[in-house]
NUTI-853329 format. One record per atom (N, C-alpha, C): residue number from 1; z, y, x. Coordinates in nm, 2 decimals. Example, Ala and Ser with C-alpha at 12.3 -4.5 7.8 and 13.67 -1.06 7.14 Angstrom:
BEGIN
<rec pos="1" zz="0.78" yy="-0.57" xx="1.32"/>
<rec pos="1" zz="0.78" yy="-0.45" xx="1.23"/>
<rec pos="1" zz="0.78" yy="-0.33" xx="1.32"/>
<rec pos="2" zz="0.71" yy="-0.22" xx="1.28"/>
<rec pos="2" zz="0.71" yy="-0.11" xx="1.37"/>
<rec pos="2" zz="0.79" yy="0.00" xx="1.29"/>
This chain:
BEGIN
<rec pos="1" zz="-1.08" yy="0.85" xx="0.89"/>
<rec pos="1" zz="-1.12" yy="0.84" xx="0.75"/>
<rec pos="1" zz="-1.13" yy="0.69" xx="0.71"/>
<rec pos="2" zz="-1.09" yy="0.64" xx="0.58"/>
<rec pos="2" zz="-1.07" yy="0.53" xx="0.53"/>
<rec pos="2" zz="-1.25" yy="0.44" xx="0.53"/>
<rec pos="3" zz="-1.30" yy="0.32" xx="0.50"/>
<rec pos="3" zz="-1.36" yy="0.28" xx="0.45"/>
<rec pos="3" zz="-1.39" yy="0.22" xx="0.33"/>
<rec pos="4" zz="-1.47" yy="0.25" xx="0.22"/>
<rec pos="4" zz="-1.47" yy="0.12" xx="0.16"/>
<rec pos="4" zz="-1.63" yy="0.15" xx="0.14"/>
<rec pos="5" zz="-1.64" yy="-0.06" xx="0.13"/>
<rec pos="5" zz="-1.76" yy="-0.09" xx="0.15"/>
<rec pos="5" zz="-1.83" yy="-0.15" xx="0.03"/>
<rec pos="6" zz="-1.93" yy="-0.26" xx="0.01"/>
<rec pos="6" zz="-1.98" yy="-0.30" xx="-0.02"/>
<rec pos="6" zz="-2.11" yy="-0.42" xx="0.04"/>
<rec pos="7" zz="-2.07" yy="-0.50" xx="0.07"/>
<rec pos="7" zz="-2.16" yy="-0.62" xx="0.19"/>
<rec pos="7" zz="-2.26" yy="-0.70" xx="0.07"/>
<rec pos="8" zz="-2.40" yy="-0.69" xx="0.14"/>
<rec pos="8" zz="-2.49" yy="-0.73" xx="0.13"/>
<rec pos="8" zz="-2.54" yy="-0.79" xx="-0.04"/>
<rec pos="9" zz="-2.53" yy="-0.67" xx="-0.10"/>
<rec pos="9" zz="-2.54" yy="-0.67" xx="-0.27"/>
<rec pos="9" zz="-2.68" yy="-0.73" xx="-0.27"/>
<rec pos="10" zz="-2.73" yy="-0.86" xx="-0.40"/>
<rec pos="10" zz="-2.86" yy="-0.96" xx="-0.32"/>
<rec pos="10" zz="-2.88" yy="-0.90" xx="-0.49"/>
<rec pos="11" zz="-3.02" yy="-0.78" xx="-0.49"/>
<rec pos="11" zz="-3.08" yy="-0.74" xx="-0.60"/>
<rec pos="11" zz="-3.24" yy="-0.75" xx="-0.56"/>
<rec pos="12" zz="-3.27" yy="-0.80" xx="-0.69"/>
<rec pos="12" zz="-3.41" yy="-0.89" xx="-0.69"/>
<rec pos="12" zz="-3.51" yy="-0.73" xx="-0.69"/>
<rec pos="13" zz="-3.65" yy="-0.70" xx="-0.65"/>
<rec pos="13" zz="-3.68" yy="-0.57" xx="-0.68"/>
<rec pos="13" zz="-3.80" yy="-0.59" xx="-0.59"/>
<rec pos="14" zz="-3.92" yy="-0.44" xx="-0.63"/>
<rec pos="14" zz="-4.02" yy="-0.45" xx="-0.55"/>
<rec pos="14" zz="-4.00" yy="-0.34" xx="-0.47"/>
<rec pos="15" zz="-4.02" yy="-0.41" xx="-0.37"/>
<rec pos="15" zz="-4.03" yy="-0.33" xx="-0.23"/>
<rec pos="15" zz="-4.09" yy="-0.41" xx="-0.11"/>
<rec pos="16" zz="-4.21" yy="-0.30" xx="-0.04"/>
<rec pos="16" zz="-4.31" yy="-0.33" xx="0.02"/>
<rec pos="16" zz="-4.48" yy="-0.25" xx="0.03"/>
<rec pos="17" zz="-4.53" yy="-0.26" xx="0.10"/>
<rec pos="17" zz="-4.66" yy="-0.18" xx="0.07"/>
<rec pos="17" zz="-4.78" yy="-0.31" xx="0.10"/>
<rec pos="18" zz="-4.75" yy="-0.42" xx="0.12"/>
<rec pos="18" zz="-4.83" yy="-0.53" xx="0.08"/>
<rec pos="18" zz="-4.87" yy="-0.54" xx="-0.04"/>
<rec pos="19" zz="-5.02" yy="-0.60" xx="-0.08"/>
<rec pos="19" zz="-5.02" yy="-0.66" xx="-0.25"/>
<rec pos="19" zz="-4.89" yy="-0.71" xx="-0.31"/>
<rec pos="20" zz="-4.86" yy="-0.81" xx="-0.25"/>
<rec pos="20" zz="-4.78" yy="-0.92" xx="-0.32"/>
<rec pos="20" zz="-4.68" yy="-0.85" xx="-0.33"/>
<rec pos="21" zz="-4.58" yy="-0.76" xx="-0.28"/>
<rec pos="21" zz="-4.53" yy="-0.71" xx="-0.25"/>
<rec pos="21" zz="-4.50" yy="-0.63" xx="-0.35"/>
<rec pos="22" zz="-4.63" yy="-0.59" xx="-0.40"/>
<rec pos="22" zz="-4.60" yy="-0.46" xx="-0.54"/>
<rec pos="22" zz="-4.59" yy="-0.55" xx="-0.66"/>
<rec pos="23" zz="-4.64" yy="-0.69" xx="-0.66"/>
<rec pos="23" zz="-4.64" yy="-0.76" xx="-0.71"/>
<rec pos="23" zz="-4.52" yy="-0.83" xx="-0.81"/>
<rec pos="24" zz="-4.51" yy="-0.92" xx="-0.64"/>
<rec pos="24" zz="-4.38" yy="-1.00" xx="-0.67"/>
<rec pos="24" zz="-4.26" yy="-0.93" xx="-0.66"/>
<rec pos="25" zz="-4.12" yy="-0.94" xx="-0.75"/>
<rec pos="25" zz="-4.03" yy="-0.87" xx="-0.70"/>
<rec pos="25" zz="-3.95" yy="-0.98" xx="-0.58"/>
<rec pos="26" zz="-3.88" yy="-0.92" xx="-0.50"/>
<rec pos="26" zz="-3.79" yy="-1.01" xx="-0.36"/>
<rec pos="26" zz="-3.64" yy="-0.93" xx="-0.41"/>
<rec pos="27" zz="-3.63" yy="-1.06" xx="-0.30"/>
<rec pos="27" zz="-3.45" yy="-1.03" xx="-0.26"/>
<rec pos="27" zz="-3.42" yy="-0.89" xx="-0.16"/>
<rec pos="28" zz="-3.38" yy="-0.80" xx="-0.19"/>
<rec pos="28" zz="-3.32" yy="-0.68" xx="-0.11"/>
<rec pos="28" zz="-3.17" yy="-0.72" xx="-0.13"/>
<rec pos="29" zz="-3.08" yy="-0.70" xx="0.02"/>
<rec pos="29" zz="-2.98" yy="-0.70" xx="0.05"/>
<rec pos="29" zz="-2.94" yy="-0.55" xx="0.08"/>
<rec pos="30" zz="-2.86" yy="-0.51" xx="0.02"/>
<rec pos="30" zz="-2.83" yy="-0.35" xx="0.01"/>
<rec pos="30" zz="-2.64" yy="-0.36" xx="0.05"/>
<rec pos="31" zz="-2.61" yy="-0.33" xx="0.17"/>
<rec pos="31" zz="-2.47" yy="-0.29" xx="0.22"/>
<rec pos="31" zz="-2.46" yy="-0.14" xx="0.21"/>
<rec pos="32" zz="-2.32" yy="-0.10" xx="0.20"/>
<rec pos="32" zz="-2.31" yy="0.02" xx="0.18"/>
<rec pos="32" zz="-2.14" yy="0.05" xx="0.26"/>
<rec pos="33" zz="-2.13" yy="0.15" xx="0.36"/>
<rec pos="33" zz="-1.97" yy="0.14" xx="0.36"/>
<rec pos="33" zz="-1.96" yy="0.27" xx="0.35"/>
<rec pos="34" zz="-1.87" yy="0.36" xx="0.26"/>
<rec pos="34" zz="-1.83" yy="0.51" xx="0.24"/>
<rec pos="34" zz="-1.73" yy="0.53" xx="0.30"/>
<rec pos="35" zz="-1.73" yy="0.65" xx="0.37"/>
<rec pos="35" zz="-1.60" yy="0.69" xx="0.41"/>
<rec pos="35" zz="-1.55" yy="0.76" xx="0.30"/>
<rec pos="36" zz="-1.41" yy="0.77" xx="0.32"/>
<rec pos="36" zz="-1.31" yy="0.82" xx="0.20"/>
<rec pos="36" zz="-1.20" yy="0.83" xx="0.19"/>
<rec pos="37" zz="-1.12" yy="0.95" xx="0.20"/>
<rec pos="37" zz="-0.95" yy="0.91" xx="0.20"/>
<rec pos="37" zz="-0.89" yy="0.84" xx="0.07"/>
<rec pos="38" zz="-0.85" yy="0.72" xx="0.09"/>
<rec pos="38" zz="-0.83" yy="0.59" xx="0.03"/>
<rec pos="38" zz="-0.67" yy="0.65" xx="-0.03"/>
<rec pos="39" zz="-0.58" yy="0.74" xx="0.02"/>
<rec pos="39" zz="-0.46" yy="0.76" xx="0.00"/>
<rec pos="39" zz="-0.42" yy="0.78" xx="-0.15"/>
<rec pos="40" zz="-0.51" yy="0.86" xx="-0.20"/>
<rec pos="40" zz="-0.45" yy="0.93" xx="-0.36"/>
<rec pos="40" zz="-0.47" yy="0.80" xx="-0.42"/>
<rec pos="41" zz="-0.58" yy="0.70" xx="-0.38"/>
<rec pos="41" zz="-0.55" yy="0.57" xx="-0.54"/>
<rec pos="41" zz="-0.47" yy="0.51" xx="-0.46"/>
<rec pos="42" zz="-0.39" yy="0.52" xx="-0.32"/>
<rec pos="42" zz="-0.31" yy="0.43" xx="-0.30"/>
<rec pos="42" zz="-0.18" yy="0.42" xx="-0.36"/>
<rec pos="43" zz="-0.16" yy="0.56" xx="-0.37"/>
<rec pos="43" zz="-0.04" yy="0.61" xx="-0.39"/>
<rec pos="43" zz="-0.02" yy="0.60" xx="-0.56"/>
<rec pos="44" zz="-0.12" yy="0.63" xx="-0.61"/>
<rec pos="44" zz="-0.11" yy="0.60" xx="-0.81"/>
<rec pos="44" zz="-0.18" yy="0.50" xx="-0.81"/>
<rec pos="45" zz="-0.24" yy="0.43" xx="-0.73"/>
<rec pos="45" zz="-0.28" yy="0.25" xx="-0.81"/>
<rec pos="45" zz="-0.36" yy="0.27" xx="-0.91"/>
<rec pos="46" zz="-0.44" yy="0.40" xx="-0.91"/>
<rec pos="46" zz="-0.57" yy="0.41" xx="-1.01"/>
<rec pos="46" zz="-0.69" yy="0.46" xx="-0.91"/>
<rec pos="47" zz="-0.77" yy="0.35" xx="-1.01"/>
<rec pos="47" zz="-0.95" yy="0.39" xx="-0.96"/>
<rec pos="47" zz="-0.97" yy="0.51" xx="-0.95"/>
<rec pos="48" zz="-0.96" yy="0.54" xx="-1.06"/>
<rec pos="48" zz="-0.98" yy="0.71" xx="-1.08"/>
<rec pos="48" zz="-0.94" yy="0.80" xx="-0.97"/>
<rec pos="49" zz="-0.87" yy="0.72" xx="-0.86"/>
<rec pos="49" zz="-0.84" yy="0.84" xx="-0.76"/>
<rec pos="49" zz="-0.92" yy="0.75" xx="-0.67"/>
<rec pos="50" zz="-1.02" yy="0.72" xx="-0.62"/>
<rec pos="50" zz="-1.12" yy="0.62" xx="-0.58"/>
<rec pos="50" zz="-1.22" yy="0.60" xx="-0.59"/>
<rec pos="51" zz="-1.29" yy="0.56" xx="-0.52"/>
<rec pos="51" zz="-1.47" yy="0.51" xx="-0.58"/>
<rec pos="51" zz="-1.45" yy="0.39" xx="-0.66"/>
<rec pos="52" zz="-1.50" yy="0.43" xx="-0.77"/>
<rec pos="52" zz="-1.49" yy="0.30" xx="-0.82"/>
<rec pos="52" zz="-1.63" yy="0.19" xx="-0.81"/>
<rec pos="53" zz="-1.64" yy="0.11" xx="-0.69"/>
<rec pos="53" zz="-1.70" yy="0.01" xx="-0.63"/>
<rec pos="53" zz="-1.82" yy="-0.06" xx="-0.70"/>
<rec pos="54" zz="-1.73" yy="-0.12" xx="-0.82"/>
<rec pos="54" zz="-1.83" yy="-0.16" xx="-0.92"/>
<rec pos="54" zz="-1.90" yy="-0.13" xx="-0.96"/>
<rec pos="55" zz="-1.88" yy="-0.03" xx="-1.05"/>
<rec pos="55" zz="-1.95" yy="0.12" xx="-1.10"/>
<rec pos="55" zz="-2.09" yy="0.16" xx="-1.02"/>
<rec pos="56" zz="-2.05" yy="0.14" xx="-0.90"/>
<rec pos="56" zz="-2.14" yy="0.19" xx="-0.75"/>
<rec pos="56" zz="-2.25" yy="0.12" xx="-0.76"/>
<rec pos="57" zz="-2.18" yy="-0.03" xx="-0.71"/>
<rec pos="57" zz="-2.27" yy="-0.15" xx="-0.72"/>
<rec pos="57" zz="-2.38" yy="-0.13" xx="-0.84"/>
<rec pos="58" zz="-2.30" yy="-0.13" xx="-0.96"/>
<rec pos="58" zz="-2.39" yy="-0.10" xx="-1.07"/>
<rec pos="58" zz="-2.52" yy="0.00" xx="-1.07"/>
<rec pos="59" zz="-2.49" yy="0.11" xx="-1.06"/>
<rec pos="59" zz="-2.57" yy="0.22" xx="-1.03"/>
<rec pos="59" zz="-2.70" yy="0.21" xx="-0.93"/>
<rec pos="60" zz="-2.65" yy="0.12" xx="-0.79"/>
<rec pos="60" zz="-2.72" yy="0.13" xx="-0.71"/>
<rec pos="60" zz="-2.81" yy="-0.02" xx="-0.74"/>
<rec pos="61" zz="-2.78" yy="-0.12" xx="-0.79"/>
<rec pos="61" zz="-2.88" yy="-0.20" xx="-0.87"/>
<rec pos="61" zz="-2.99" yy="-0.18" xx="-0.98"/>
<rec pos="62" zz="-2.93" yy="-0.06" xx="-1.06"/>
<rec pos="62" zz="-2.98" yy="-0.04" xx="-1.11"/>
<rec pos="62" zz="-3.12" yy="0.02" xx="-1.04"/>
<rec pos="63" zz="-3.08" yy="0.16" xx="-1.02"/>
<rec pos="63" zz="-3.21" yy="0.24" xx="-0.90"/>
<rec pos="63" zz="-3.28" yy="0.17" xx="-0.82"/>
<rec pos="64" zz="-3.25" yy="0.02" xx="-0.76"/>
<rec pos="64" zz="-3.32" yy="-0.09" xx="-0.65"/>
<rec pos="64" zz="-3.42" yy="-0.11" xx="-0.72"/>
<rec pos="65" zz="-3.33" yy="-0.18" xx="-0.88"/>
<rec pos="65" zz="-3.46" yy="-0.29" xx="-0.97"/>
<rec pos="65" zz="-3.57" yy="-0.18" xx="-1.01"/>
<rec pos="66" zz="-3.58" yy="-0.02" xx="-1.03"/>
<rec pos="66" zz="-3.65" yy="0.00" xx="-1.08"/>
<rec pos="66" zz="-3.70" yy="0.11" xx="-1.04"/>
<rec pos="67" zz="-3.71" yy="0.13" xx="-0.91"/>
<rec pos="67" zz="-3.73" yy="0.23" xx="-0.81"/>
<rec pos="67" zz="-3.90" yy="0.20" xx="-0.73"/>
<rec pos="68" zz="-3.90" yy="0.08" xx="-0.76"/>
<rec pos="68" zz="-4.05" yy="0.04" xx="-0.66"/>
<rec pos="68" zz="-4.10" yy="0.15" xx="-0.56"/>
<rec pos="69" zz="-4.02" yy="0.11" xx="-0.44"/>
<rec pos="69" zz="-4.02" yy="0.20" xx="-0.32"/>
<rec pos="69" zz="-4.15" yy="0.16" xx="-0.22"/>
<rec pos="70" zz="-4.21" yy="0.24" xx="-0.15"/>
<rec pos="70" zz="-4.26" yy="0.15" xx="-0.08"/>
<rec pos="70" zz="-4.21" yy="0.12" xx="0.08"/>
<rec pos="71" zz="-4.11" yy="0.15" xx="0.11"/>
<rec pos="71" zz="-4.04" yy="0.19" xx="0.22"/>
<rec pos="71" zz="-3.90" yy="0.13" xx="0.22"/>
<rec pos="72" zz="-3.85" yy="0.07" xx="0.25"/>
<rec pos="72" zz="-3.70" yy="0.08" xx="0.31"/>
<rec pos="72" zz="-3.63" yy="0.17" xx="0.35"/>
<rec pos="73" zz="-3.66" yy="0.29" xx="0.42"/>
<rec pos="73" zz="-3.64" yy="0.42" xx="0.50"/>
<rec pos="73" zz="-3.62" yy="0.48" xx="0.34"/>
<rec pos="74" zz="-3.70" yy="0.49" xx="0.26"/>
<rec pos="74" zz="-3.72" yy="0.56" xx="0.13"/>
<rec pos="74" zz="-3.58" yy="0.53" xx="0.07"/>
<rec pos="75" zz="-3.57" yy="0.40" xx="0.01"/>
<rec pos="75" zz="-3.46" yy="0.34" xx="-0.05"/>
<rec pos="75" zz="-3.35" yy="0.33" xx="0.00"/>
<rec pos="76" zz="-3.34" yy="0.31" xx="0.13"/>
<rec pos="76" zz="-3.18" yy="0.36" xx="0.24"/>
<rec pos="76" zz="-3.18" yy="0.49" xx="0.15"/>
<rec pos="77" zz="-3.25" yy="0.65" xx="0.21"/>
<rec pos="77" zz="-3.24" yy="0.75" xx="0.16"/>
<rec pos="77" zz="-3.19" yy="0.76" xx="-0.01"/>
<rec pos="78" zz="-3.22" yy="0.72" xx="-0.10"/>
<rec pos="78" zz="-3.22" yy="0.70" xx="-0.23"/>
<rec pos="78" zz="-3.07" yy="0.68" xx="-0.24"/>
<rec pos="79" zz="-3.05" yy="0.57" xx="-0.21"/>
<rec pos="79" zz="-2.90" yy="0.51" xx="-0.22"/>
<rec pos="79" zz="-2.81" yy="0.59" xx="-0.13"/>
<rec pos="80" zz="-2.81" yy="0.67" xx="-0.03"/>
<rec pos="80" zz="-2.71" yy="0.72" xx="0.08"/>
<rec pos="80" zz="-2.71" yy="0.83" xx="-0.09"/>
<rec pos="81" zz="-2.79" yy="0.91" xx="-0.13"/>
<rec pos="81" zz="-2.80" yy="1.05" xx="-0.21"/>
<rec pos="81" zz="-2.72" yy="0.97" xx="-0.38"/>
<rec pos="82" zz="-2.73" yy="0.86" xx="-0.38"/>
<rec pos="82" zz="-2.66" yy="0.81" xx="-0.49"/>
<rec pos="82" zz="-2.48" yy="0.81" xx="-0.48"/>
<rec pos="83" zz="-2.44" yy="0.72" xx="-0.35"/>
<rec pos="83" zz="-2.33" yy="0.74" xx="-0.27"/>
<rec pos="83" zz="-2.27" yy="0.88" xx="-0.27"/>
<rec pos="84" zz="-2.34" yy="0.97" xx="-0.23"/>
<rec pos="84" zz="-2.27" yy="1.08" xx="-0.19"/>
<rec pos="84" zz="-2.27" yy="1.15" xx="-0.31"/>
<rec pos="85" zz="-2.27" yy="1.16" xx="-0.41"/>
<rec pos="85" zz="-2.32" yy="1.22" xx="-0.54"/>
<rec pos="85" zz="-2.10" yy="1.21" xx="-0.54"/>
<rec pos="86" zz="-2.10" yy="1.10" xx="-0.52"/>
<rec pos="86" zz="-1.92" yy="1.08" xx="-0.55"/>
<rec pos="86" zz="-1.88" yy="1.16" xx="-0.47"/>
<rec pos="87" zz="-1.75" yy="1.28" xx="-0.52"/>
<rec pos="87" zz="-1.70" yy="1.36" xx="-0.52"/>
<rec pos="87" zz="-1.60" yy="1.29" xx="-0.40"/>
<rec pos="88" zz="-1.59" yy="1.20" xx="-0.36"/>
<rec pos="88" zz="-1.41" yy="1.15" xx="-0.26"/>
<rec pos="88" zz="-1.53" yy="1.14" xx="-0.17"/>
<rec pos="89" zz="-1.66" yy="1.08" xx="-0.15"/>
<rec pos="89" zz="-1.70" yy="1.01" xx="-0.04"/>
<rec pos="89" zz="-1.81" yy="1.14" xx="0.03"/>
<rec pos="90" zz="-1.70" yy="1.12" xx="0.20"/>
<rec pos="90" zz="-1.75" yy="1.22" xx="0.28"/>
<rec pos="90" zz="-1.83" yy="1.18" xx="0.34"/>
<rec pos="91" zz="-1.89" yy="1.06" xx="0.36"/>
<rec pos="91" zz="-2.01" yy="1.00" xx="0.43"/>
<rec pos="91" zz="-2.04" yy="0.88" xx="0.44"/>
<rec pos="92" zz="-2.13" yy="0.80" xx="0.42"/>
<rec pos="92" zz="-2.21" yy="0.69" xx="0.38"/>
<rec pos="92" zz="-2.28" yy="0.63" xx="0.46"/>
<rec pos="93" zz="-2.29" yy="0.51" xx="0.50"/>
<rec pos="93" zz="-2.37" yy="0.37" xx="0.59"/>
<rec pos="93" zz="-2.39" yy="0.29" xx="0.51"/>
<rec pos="94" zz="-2.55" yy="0.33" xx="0.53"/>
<rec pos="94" zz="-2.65" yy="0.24" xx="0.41"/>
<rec pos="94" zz="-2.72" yy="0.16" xx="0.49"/>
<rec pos="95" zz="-2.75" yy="0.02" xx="0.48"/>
<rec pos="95" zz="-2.83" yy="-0.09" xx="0.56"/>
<rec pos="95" zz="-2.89" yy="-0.14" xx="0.40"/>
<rec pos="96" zz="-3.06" yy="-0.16" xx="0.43"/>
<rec pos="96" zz="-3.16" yy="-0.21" xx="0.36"/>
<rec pos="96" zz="-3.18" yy="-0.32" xx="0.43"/>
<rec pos="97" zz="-3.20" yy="-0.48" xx="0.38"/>
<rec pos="97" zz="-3.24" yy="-0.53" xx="0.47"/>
<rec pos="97" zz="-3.32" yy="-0.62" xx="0.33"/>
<rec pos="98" zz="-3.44" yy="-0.68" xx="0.38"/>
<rec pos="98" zz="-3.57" yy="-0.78" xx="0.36"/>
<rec pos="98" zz="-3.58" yy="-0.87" xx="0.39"/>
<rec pos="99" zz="-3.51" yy="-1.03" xx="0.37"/>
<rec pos="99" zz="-3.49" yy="-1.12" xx="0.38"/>
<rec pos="99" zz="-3.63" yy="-1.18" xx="0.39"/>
<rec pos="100" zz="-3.68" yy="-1.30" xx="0.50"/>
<rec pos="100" zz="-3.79" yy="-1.33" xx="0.52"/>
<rec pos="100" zz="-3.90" yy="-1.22" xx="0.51"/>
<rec pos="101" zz="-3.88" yy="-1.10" xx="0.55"/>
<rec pos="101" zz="-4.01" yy="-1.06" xx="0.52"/>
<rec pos="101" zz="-4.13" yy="-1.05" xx="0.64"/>
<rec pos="102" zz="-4.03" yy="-1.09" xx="0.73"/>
<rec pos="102" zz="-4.11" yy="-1.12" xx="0.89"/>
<rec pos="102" zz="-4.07" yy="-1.23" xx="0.89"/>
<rec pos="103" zz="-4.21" yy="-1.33" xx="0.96"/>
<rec pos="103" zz="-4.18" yy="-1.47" xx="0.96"/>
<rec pos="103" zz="-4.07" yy="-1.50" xx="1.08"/>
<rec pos="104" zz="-4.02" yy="-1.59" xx="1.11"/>
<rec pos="104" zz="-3.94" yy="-1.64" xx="1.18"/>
<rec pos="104" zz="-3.83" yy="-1.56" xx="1.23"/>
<rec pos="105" zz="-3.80" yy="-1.40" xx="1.16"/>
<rec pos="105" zz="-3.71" yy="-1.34" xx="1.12"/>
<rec pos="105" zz="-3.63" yy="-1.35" xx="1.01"/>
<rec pos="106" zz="-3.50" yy="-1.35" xx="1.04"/>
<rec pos="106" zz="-3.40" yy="-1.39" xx="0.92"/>
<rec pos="106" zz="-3.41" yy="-1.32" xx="0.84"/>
<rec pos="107" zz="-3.42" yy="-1.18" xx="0.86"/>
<rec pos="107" zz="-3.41" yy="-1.02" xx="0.80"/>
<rec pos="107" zz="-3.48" yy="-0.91" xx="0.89"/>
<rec pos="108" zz="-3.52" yy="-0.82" xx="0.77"/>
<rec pos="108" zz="-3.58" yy="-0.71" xx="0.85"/>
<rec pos="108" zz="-3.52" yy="-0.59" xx="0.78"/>
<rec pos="109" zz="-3.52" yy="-0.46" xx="0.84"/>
<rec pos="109" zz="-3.49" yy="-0.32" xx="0.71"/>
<rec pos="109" zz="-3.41" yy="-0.26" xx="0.83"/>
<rec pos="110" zz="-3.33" yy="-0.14" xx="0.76"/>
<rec pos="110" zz="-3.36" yy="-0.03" xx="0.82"/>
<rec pos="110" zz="-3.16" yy="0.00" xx="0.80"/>
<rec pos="111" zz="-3.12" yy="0.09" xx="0.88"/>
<rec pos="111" zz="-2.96" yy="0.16" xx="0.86"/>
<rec pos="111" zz="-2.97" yy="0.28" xx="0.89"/>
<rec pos="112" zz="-2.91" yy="0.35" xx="0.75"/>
<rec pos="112" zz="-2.90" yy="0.50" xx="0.82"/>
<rec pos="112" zz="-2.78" yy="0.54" xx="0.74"/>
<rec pos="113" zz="-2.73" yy="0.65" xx="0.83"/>
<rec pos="113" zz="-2.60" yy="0.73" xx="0.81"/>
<rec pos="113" zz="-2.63" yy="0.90" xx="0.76"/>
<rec pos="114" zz="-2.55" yy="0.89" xx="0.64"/>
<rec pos="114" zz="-2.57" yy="1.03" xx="0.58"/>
<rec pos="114" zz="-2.43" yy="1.13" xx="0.60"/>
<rec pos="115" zz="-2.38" yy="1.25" xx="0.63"/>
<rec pos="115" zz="-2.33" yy="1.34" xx="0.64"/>
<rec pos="115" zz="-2.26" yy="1.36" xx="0.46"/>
């Protein structure tokens, strides 16, 4: 099966179960890679036989900024069920990750794979 992805989308948003947390919104890095047979838009050179990526991106920004999750695990899940909603994509690898949210950690969060 084909990939297509999406690396490390940087949407500002609350997530967390700290005060500040619910507070302030942070940087969530949200990757995404779907599997998908890539062949029909290869062959016609239209989106429309494709995920269209953008669109994705879009959607899944949207649901980040205004989802106020308290969990990472929660919001992975959220977005795998957004992903799969598209009709080409047979399965989905979602990575949440929380930039500085552990100190002397680069990043923290969570990857899970949906069916």
């Amino acid at each position: 099966m084909d990939k297509i992805f999406i690396n490390r989308l940087r949407i500002h948003a609350i997530l967390g179960v700290r005060e500040w947390e619910r507070e302030t919104p942070q940087d969530v890095l949200v990757s995404v890679a779907l599997e998908a047979d890539t062949r029909p838009a290869a062959a016609s050179d239209r989106v429309e036989d494709s995920v269209d990526y953008s669109a994705l991106a879009k959607e899944i920004r949207a649901h980040v900024e205004g989802a106020r999750r308290f969990t990472v695990e929660a919001l992975a899940e959220d977005i795998a069920q957004i992903c799969l909603r598209r009709p080409q994509v047979q399965r989905v690898a979602v990575r949440v990750e929380k930039p500085g949210a552990v100190k002397e950690a680069e990043a923290v969060g969570v990857e899970i794979e949906r069916p």
